[in-house]
N, C-alpha and C positions, 0 to 999 in steps of 0.2 A: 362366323358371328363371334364379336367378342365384345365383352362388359367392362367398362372402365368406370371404377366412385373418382367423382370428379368434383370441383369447386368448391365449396366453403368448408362442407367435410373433411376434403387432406389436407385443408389449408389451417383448420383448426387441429386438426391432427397434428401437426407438425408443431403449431405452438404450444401443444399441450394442455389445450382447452375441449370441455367438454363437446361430444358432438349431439346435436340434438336432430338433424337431418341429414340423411342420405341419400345423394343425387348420381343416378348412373347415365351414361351416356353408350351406345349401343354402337357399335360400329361392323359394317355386312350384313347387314336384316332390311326384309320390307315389311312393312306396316303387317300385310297377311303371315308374314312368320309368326309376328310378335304376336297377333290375335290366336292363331294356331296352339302359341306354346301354353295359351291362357292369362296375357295380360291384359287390360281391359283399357282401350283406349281413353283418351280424357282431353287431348290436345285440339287446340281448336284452330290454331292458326299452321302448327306444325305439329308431328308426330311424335307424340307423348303417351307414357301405358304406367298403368300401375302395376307393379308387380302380383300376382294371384294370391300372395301369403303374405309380405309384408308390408304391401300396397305403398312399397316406395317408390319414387317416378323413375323410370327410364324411358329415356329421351332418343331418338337415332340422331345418329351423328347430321349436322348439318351446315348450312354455309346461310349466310345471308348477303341482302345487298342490298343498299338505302334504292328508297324510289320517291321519296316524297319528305317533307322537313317534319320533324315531330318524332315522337317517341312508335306510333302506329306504322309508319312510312317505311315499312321494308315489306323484303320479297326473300321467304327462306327456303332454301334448295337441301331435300333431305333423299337419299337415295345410297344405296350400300357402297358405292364406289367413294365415299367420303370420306376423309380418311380422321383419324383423333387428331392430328397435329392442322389440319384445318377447321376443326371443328372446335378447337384451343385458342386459333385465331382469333374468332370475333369475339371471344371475351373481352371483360371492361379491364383489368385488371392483372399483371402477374403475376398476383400471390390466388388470382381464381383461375387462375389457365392452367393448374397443374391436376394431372389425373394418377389415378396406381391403378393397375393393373390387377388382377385375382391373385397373384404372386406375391403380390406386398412392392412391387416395383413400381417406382415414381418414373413419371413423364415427366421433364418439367423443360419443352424446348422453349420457353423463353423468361426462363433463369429467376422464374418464381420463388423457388427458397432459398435463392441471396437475398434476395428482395425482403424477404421476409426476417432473415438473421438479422439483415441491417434495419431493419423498421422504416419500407420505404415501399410506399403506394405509387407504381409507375403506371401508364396503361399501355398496353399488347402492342397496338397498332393503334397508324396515323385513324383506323375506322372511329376511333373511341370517339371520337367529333359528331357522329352521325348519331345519337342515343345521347339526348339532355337529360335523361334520366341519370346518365352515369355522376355527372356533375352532381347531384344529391348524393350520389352513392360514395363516392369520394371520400364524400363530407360525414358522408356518416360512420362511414370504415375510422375516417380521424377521430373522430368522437370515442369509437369504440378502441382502437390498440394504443390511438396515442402516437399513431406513424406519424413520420412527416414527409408531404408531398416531393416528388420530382420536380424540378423545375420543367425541367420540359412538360410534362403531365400539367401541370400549372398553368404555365401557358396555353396550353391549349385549352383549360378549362376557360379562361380568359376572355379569347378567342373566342370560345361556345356563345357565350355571353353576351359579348361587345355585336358578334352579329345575328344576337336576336335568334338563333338556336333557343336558348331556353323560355324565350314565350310563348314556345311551341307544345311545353306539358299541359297536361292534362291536372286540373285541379285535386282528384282525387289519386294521383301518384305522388304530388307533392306533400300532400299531408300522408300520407301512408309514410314514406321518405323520413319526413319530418318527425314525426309520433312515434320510429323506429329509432330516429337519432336521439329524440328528448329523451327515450326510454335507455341510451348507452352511459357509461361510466360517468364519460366526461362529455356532456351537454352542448358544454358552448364551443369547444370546438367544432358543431356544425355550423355555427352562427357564424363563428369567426371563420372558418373556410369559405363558405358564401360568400362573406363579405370579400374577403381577400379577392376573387377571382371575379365579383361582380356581380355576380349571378343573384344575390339577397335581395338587391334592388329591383330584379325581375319580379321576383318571386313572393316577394314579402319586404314591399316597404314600409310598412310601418315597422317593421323592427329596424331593418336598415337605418331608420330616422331617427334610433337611438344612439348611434355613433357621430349626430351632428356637437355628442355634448361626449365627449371619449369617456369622463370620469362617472355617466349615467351609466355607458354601455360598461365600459367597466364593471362597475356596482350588479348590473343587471347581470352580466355572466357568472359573475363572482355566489350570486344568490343562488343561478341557476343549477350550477354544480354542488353548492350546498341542498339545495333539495335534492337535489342524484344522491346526494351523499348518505341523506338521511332514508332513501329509498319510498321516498313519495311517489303516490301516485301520477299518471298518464296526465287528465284533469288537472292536480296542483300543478304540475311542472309546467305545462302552457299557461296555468293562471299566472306563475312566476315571470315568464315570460312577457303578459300581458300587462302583468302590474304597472309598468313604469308608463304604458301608453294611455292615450285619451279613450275613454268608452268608444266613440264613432271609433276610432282607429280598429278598436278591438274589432267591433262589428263587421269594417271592411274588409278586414283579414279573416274572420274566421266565414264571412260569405264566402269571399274568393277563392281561397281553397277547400270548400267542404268542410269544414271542422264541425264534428259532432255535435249533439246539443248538451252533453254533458261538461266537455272541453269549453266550449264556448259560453257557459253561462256562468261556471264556474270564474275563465278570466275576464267577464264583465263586471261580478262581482267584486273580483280583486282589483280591475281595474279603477271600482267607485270606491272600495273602500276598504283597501290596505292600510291607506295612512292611517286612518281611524283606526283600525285593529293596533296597529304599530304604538299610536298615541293611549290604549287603552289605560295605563299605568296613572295616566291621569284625569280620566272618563267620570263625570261626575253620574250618579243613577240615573238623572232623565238621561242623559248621552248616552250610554248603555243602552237601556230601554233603546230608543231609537233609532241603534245600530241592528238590536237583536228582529226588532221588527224588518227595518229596510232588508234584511239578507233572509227572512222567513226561519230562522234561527229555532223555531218553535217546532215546526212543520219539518226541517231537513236538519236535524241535528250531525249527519252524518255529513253533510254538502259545509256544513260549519267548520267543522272542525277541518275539514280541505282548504277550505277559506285560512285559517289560522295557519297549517300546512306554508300555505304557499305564500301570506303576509308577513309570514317570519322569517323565511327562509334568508340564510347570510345575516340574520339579524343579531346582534349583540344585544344580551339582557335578554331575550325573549323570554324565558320561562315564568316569571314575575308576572309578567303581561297577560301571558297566556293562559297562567294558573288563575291571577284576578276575572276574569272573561268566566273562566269553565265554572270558577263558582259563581259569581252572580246568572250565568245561565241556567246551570241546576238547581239554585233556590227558584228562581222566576218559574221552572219546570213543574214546582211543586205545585204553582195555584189550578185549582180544579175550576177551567171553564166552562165545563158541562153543568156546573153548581150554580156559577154565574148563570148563565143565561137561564135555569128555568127561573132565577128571581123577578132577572127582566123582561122590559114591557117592549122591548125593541131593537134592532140592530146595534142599533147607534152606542144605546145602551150597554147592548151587554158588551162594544168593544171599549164602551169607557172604564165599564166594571173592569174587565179585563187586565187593560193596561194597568190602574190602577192600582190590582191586587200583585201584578207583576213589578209595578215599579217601587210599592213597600218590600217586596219579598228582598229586590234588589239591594237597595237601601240599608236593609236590616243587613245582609250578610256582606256587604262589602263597609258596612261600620263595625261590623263586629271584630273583624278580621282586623281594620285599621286603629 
């Protein structure tokens, strides 16, 4: 029996980036060893244990083989005669098919850290075609080193693509995929790898539909990495995303892939009204008022300012805008509605009251200021 740290651990190891998981891969053991020595199974499809004390996964070595299209459609063979250099094989990746040893000694039979000196995402084998998951994976590995694809790896994502391989995911991989890549350095290059290889139009056409105008998609990547930059949030960053699309758009995409209700309300809002945050520099007080109501600005002060997040982002001048906004939202904060309404005799009433004592509050500090 022997224990190899395998995949994104040595492979961050190598570059010199933090590791935050450790994945071991078992090789000569059966399922009743591993229970034996006291690791507590967890694997549902294949043979998976946590370790007893640092409830890290170790995996046994195993082999797979496609049986059906989709990301579900295999049959994986795990059994002690498997050896680490086939069980390296069906990785996505040659900078994740490398393992070390308990010695500190690297595997790496298919040349994973050149790959990696030179900043180059190749995949293993011709299998890589058979998992349309990898094709997100790709895309997202780009996003985060900043590598640039293999042509042949390319290709063949291409290929995935063109025959309908990747309408075979699963909604809720894509958005896991996706919300991992929004959350990486550089953003748009999952966008733009999608696009490149085809697969975007699968998967997410309404964004796709932002490249019919180059200088929108443009614009919209350009924003997207400015909010990475400034380390916004999950929510803002798809609001960014969604900004430039029609509400329905928005709606369509975030049903089809599962997108949370956080994510998704958040880029409806930005989808109605970014521009308006954008234009606020010249927002006369009833306009204010009527933004601050449409977004419930009152109620979610905290969803507001995400809204602002993600309306500004890549925006020149913003701070002006932004600053005019937070103070007439905080004077309007001050009026005590609970005051209003014991005076009034009825709904309707006490939301005129309301507005009202809100839209002088407004008024008052954005002429003060002017």
């Amino acid at each position: 029996m022997k224990i190899y740290c395998v995949g994104g651990a040595v492979r961050d190891e190598l570059l010199g980036l933090p590791v935050k998981d450790r994945d071991y891969v078992v090789v000569g053991a059966t399922p009743e060893q591993m229970v034996k020595q006291g690791y507590k199974p967890v694997g549902r499809d294949f043979p998976v244990f946590l370790h007893p004390q640092t409830h890290e996964e170790y995996a046994l070595a195993r082999t797979e083989r496609k049986t059906a299209r989709g990301y579900h459609g295999f049959e994986f063979h795990a059994a002690p005669d498997v050896t680490l250099e086939q069980d390296l094989a069906r990785r996505d990746l040659t900078i994740n098919a490398i393992a070390r040893d308990s010695d500190g000694r690297i595997i790496d039979p298919h040349n994973g850290t050149a790959d990696l000196k030179a900043g180059v995402l190749r995949h293993v084998s011709p299998a890589f075609a058979e998992d349309p998951v990898r094709i997100l994976r790709v895309a997202r590995f780009a996003a985060r080193f900043g590598f640039r694809i293999a042509p042949e790896t390319l290709k063949l994502m291409r290929e995935m693509a063109a025959n309908g391989e990747a309408d075979a995911l699963v909604p809720e991989r894509v958005w896991q995929e996706v919300a991992r890549g929004l959350m990486e350095t550089k953003p748009s290059r999952l966008f733009e790898v999608l696009r490149e290889c085809g697969a975007l139009a699968r998967v997410m056409p309404e964004v796709d539909a932002l490249w019919d105008d180059a200088d929108a998609a443009h614009g919209a990547m350009a924003a997207l990495d400015a909010a990475a930059q400034a380390r916004a949030t999950l929510p803002a960053r798809f609001a960014v995303l969604a900004r430039p699309l029609a509400p329905l758009a928005v709606e369509s995409l975030a049903t089809r892939i599962k997108v949370p209700a956080d994510c998704r309300d958040l880029a409806l809002l930005a989808a109605r009204h970014a521009n308006t945050v954008l234009d606020a520099a010249e927002l006369d007080a009833e306009s204010t008022l009527e933004l601050f109501n449409a977004v419930d600005a009152w109620r979610r002060p905290e969803r507001f300012a995400e809204l602002l997040t993600a309306a500004f982002a890549g925006a020149l001048n913003a701070a002006p805008a932004g600053a005019r906004l937070e103070r007439a939202r905080a004077a309007a904060a001050t009026v005590n509605a609970g005051e209003i309404a014991k005076a009034a005799k009825s709904a309707t009433e006490i939301r005129g009251g309301v507005n009202a004592a809100r839209l002088e509050a407004i008024r008052d500090a954005l002429e003060k200021r002017e």
